[in-house]
N, C-alpha and C positions, 0 to 999 in steps of 0.2 A: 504494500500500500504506500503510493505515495501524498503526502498531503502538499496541499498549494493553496495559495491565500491570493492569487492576482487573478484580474478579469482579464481583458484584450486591450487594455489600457490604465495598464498596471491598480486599478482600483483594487478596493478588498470583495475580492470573492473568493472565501473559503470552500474548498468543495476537497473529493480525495480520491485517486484514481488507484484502480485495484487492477491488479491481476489474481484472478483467482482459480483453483484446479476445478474443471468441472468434473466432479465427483468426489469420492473419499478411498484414501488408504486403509487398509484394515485386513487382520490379519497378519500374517507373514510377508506382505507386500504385496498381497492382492489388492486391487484398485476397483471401486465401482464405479462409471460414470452415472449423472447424476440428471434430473430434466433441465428444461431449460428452465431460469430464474425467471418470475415478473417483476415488473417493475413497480407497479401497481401493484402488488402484495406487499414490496420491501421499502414505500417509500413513507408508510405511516410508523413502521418498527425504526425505520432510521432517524425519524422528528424524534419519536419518544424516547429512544438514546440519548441523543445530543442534548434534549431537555431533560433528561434527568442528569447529566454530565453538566447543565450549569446552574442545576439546581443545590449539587454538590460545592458548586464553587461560588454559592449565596444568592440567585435567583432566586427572588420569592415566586410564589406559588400564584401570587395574582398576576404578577406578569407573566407565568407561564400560563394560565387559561386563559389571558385573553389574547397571548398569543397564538393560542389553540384555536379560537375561536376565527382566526383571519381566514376570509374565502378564499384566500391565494396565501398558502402555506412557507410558501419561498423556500419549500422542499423539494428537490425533484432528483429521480434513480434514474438512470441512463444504463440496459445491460445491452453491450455490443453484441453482436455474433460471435458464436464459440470458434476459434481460432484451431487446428489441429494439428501434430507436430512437424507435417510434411510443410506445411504452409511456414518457410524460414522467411520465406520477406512479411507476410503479417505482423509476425511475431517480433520481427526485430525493429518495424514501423510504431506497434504500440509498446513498445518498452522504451524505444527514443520521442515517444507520445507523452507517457505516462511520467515522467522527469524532465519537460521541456523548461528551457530559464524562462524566465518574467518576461522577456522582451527580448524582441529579435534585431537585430543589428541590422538587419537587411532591411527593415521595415520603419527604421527611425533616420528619422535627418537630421543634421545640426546646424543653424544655422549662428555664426560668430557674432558678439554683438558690431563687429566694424562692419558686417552686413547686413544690419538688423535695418531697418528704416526709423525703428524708434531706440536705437542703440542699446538696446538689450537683448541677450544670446537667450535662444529659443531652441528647442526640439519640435520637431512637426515629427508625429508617429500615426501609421497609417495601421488601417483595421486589417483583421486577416485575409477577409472577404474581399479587401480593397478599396470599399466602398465607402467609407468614412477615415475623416484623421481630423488631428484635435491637435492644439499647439501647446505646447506650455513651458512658462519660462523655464529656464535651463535650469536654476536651483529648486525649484517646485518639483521638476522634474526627476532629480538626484533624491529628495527629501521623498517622493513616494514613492522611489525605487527601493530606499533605505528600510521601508517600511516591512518589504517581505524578506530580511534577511533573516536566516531563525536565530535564536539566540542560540546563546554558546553551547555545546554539546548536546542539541536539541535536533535530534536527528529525523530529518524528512521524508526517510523510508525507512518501513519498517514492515517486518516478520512477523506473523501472526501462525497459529495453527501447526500444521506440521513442517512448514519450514521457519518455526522460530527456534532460536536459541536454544533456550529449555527444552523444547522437544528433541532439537539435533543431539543436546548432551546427556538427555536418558536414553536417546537409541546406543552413543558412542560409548556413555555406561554400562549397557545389556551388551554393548559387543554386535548391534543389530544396525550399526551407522551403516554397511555395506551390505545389507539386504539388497537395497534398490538402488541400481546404479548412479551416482550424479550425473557421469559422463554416458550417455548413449553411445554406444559405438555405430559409425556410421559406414554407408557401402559405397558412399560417393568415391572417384576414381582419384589418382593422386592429383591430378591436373585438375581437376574444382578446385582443390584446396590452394596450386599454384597462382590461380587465375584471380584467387580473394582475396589478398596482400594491393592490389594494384587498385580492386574495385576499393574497398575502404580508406586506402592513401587519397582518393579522388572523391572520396565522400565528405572525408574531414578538410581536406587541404585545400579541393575543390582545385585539383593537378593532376592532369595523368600524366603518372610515372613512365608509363611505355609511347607516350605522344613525345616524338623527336619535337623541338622548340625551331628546327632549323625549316624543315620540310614537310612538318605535319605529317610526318607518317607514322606508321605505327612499328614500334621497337621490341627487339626478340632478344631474351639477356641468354647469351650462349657463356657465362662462367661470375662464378661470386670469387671474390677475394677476401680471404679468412684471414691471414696473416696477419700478424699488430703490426709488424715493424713495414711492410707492404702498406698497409693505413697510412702509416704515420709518416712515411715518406712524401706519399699523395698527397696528403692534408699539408702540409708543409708544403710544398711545394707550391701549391695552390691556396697558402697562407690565412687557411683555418684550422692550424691546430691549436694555435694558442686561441679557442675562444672567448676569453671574456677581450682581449683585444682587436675582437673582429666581429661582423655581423655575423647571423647563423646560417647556413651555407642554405642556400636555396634545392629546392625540389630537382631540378634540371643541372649537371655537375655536367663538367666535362669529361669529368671519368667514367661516367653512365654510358654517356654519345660514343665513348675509345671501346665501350664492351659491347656492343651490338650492334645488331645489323641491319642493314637498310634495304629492302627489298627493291629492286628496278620498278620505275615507276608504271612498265607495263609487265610487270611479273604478276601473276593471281594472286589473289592473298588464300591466304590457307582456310579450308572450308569445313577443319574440325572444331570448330570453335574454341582455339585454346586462348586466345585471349578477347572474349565478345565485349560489347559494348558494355558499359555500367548504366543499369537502368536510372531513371528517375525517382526517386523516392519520394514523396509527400507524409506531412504528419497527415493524421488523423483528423479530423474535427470533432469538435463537440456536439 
């Protein structure tokens, strides 16, 4: 579960995204899948939680009936579709869903106050959807960003059930932590695994590793270099080894361009797909 306290415009909207196992363990590692959740059933058990959670922490009891009482609850349960384990881009879209930051970088602008027309520095930050954006001064803006840091060792995900703590350390106490495997072993071939180093450097970095910078074409690494003193030569050479007195050496090296090869520009490209495109990934919406 992870919890998050921003809206789409860093306001406070408290809400908590779950990944949850559809089914239960039980048994010796036997696993039951389970129906599907409504939504409608879970979303009057979930008001009555959270009110009695701030009833504990000094809600009176009048303000919580007459918050009972509102025709619009300002409660609401959202259960997605059940995801299954074949399905690895589902699965890794709502886990980079369910822990996304307050605000997207791509989505806000700065504007300096020496550009400002009324000489004060602003953010213009645009809605998901696209379709709205909202300005606000630059320190307002700092100060409600400030708002959703959690406090100090106050962790915003968290284990419940059978993959919490407590449960991991009475299984690893019975000696039963290795019933059920963590790691699934998988049948994929070795060249999937080759071909996924390249796809996640271009997801994070937003660079493909195997895209030549010179010719745009696409690069095949025919040998790695292990050797330290082989490194350290290179980097010297090319006067990043000492880096705190140098920038960090960018994505595109010219020792990468010396290890690979460059197909003739009417040679076929190879039609096993050992290095395909990197799909598009999109979060989720709400």
């Amino acid at each position: 579960m992870a919890v998050q306290t921003f809206g789409d415009f860093q306001n406070f909207n408290p809400h908590l995204h779950i990944i949850a196992t559809d089914g239960c363990f039980y048994g010796q590692g036997q696993f039951q899948v389970g129906s599907q959740p409504v939504a409608d059933d879970l979303t009057p058990l979930f008001r009555q939680e959270v009110f009695k959670l701030l009833k504990s922490y000094g809600l009176s009891e009048r303000v919580i009936e007459n918050m009972m009482g509102w025709h619009h609850s300002g409660f609401n349960v959202y259960c997605g579709p059940a995801i299954w384990p074949g399905d690895n881009t589902g699965v890794e879209n709502l886990a980079r869903y369910i822990i996304r930051a307050a605000f997207s970088q791509e989505r806000m602008q700065y504007i300096p106050a020496s550009s400002a027309s009324d000489g004060r520095a602003k953010v213009i930050y645009q809605s998901k959807n696209g379709r709205e954006r909202k300005v606000f001064p630059a320190l307002d803006w700092l100060a409600q960003m400030t708002t959703h840091i959690p406090n100090r060792r106050e962790h915003m995900v968290r284990y419940y059930g059978y993959y919490s703590n407590k449960s991991r350390g009475q299984r690893k106490k019975a000696d039963q932590d290795d019933d059920i495997a963590n790691i699934i072993e998988t049948d994929l071939p070795n060249k999937a695994f080759r071909k996924s180093w390249a796809r996640l450097i271009q997801k994070i970095y937003e660079v493909d590793p195997l895209l030549c910078p010179k010719c745009q074409g696409e690069m095949k690494i025919i040998s790695f270099i292990e050797e330290q003193a082989v490194i350290k030569q290179i980097l010297q050479h090319l006067g990043l080894w000492e880096t705190r007195n140098n920038d960090p050496p960018t994505p595109q090296l010219n020792v990468v361009r010396e290890l690979t090869y460059h197909p003739a520009p009417d040679q076929a490209q190879d039609d096993d797909g050992y290095w395909p495109q990197v799909p598009d990934y999109g979060y989720w919406a709400d």
